[in-house]
ZAMARGU-4260 file (C-alpha; in steps of 0.2 Angstrom, whole numbers, plus 5000, padded with zeros to 4 digits):
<rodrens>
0) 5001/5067/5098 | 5010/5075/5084 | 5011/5082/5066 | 5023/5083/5054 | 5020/5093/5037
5) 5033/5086/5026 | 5039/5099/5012 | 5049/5085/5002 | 5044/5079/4986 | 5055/5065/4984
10) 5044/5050/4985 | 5060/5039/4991 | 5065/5052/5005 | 5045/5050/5009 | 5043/5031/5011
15) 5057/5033/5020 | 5054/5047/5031 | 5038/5035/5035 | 5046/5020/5040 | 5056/5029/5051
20) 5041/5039/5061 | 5031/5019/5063 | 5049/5012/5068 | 5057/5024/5079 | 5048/5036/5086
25) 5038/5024/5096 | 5038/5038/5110 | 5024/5046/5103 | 5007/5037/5103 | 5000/5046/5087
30) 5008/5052/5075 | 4999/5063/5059 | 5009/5066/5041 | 5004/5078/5025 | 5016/5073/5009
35) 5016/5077/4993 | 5026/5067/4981 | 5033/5071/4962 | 5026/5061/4949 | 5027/5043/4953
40) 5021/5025/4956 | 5021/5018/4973 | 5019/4999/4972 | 5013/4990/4988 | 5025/4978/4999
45) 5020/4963/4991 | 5019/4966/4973 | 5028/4960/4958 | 5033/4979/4953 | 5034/4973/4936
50) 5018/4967/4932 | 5010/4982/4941 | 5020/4995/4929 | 5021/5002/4911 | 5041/5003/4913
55) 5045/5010/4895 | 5031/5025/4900 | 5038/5028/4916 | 5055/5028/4911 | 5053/5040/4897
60) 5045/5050/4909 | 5055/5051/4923 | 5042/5044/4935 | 5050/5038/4951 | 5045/5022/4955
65) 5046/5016/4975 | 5041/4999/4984 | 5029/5004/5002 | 5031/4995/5017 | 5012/4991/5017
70) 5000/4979/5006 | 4989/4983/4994 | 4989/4989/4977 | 5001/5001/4964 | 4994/5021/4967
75) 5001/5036/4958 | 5007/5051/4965 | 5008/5067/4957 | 5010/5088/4965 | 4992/5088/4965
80) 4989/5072/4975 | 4989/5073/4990 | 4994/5059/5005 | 4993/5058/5022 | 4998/5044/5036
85) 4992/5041/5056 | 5004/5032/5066 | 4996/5025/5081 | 4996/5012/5095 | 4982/5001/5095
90) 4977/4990/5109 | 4962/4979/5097 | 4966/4964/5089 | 4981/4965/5078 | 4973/4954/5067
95) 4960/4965/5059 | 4962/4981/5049 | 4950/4994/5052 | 4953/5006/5038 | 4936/5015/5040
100) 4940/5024/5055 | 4957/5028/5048 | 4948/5037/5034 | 4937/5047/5044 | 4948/5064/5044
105) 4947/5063/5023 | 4928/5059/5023 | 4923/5074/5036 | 4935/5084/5029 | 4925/5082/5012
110) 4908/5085/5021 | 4914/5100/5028 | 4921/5107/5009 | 4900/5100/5004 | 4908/5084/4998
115) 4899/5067/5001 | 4911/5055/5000 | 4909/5037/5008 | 4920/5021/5013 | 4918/5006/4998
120) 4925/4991/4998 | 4941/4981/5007 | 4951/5001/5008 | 4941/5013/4996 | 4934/5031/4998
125) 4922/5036/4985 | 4913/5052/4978 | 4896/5044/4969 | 4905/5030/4964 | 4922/5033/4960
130) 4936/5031/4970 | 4946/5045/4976 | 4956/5039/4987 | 4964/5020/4992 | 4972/5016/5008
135) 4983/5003/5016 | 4990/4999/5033 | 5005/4990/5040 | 5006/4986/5058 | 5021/4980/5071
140) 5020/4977/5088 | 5004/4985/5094 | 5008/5000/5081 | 4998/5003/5067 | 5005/5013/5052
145) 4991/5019/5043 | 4989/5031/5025 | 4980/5036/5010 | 4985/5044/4994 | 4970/5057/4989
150) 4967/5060/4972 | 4965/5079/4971 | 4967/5087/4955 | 4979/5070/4947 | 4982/5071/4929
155) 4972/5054/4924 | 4978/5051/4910 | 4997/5050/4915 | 4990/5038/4928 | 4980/5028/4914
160) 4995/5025/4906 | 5006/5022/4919 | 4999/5007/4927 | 4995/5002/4911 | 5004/4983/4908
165) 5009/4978/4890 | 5000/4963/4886 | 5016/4956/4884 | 5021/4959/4901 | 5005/4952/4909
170) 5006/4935/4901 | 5024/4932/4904 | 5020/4939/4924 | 5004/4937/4928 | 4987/4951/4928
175) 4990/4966/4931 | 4979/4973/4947 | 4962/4979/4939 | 4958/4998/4939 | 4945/5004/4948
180) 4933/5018/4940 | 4943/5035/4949 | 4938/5054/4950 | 4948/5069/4957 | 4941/5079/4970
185) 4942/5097/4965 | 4929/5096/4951 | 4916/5090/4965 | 4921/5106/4976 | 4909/5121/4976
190) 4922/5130/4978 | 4937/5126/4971 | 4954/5128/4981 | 4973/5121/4979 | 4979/5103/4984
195) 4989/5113/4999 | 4975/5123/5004 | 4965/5107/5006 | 4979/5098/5017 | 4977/5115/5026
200) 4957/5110/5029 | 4963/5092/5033 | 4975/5097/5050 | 4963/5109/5054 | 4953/5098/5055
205) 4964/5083/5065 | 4968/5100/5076 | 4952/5102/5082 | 4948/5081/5084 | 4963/5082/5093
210) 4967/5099/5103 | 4985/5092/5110 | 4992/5091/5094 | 5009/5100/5092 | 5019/5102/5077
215) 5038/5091/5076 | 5051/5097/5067 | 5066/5084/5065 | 5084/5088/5070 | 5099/5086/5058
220) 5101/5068/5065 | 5085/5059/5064 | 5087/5069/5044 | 5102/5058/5043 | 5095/5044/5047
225) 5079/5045/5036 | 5093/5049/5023 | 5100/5032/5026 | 5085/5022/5023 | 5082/5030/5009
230) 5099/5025/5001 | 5098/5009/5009 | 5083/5003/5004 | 5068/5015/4997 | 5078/5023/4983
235) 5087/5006/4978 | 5082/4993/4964 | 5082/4978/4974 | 5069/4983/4985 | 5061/4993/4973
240) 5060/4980/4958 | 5071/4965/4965 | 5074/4952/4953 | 5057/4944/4945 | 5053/4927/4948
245) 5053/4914/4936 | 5044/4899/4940 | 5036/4885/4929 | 5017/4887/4937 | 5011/4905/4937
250) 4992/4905/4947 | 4983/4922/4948 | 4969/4922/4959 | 4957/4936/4967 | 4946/4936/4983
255) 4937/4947/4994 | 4952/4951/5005 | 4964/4954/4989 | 4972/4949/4973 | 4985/4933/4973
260) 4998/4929/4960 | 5009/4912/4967 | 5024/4908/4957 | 5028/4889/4962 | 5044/4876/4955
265) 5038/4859/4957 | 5050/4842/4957 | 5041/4827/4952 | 5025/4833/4961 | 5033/4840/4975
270) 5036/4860/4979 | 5050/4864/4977 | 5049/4884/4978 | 5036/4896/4981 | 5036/4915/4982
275) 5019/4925/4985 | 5015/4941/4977 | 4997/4952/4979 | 4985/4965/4986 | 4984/4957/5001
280) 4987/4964/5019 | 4995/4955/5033 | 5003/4963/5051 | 5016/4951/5046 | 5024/4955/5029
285) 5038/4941/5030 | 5032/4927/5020 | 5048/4916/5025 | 5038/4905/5033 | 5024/4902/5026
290) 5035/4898/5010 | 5045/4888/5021 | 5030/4878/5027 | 5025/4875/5010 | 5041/4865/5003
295) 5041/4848/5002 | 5022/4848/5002 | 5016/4836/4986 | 5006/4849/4976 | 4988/4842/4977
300) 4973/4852/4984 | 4974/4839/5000 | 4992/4839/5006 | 4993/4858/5004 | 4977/4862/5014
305) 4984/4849/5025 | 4999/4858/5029 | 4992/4874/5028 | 4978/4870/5043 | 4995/4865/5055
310) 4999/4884/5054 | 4991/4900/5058 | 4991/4908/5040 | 4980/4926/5050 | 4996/4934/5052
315) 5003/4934/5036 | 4985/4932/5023 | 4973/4944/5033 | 4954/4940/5028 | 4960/4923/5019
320) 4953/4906/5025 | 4964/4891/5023 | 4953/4885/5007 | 4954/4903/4998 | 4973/4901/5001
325) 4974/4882/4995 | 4963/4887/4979 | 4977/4901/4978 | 4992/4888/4978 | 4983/4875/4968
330) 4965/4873/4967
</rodrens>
């Protein structure tokens, strides 16, 4: 196992330099990450980015905004909040998601500092309540890419008004992701330290769970190519925002295993075209075919659970049954 403390704070170098550690660097079986990113919003791998976004606000401010490779929600990042990923090889069913134990370094971490904090919900960490913490997970072949973004001493109000959609926006593109009730960490300290010295206590901590442990520095290649994904893909528009869908039926729908917003194009009766967007996780982020599947299905309840019962839909929708999905698409 090894351990990487990344100094940059370019959240598109980041994203990258994550992608690159889950898809490359299969040799090692675990792999352990502390970034820290400037201000900025980092928009799950299913989203519509701009129904998740107050663009004006972020663009005034100069907040970077950056599209993960994971699912889930929109998080904001700031210098005082503090992420960390675990890379590992899994051998259970690569259809669930265990987030819990993925979480457990933060939690004890917290118990040690005299902090009780718990696991809430589908992906949360709470302190009495509020979260402090949100995870997601994206998986590929037997490799499970796992991290969190801590809330440590975040200006909340930049966040508020961040993630904050004009009504505007959310009638032309659908509800906005609703806000969970969020705290930061350092006023629930007894005694107060530094985002930095707490990543500190958290790889002291993943150093003593896990004594083989050794630090990985990269070499001026493997930079280079970190460097390409970023200009490739993390750090370009398309991938960050892409271009938004218009479609003449707009359903938003939200379920235990996540949020749903399906743009559809009918002609007479028929789909035409269907695009996905949500909070939803899946170890298959393609949704090629499931779109696929879906045209030239007659748009009534029946036909499209029909079609969607001929095809394993676990993959994609993680949690999901084939009538949560059918309600999703048409009710």
């Amino acid at each position: 196992m090894i351990y990487i403390v990344n100094q940059s704070n370019k959240p598109d170098f980041n994203i990258a330099l994550e992608e690159y550690c889950f898809k490359q660097m299969t040799q090692f079986d675990k792999v352990f990450i502390l970034w820290i990113n400037e201000p900025s919003i980092i928009v799950g791998k299913n989203q519509n980015t701009h129904a998740e976004i107050n663009e004006k606000y972020v663009q005034e401010n100069g907040i970077h905004v950056v599209r993960r490779i994971s699912g889930g929600g929109a998080v904001y990042h700031d210098l005082n909040n503090l992420n960390y990923t675990i890379i590992s090889n899994e051998d259970r069913d690569s259809r669930s998601f265990d987030f819990k134990a993925f979480s457990e370094p933060v939690i004890q971490t917290l118990q040690e500092l005299g902090v009780e904090a718990e696991f809430s919900g589908r992906n949360d960490i709470t302190i009495q309540g509020k979260k402090i913490s949100g995870n997601a997970q994206a998986y590929l072949d037997g490799r499970v890419m796992h991290h969190g973004c801590i809330l440590f001493d975040v200006d909340l109000t930049v966040l508020s008004k961040a993630l904050e959609t004009s009504t505007e926006v959310v009638e032309a593109k659908g509800v906005k992701s609703v806000r969970s009730r969020v705290d930061n960490i350092l006023p629930n300290l007894p005694e107060k330290i530094t985002v930095t010295q707490f990543a500190d206590r958290i790889l002291e901590h993943m150093k003593r769970k896990y004594p083989e442990m050794q630090a990985y520095h990269f070499n001026e290649e493997e930079l280079q190519a970190i460097e390409r994904r970023r200009q490739t893909k993390f750090g370009n528009w398309n991938w960050n925002f892409g271009t938004n869908p218009v479609a003449e039926i707009v359903r938003e729908r939200r379920y235990p295993a996540g949020k749903t917003q399906v743009f559809i194009d009918t002609k007479k009766g028929v789909i035409e075209d269907i695009t996905f967007y949500g909070t939803f996780f899946g170890v298959r982020s393609d949704l090629t075919a499931v779109q696929q599947l879906l045209k030239g299905v007659k748009y009534t309840p029946d036909e499209v659970r029909k079609r969607l019962s001929s095809f394993d839909i676990s993959p994609y929708f993680a949690g999901f049954s084939i009538d949560e999905l059918t309600d999703a698409i048409v009710g």
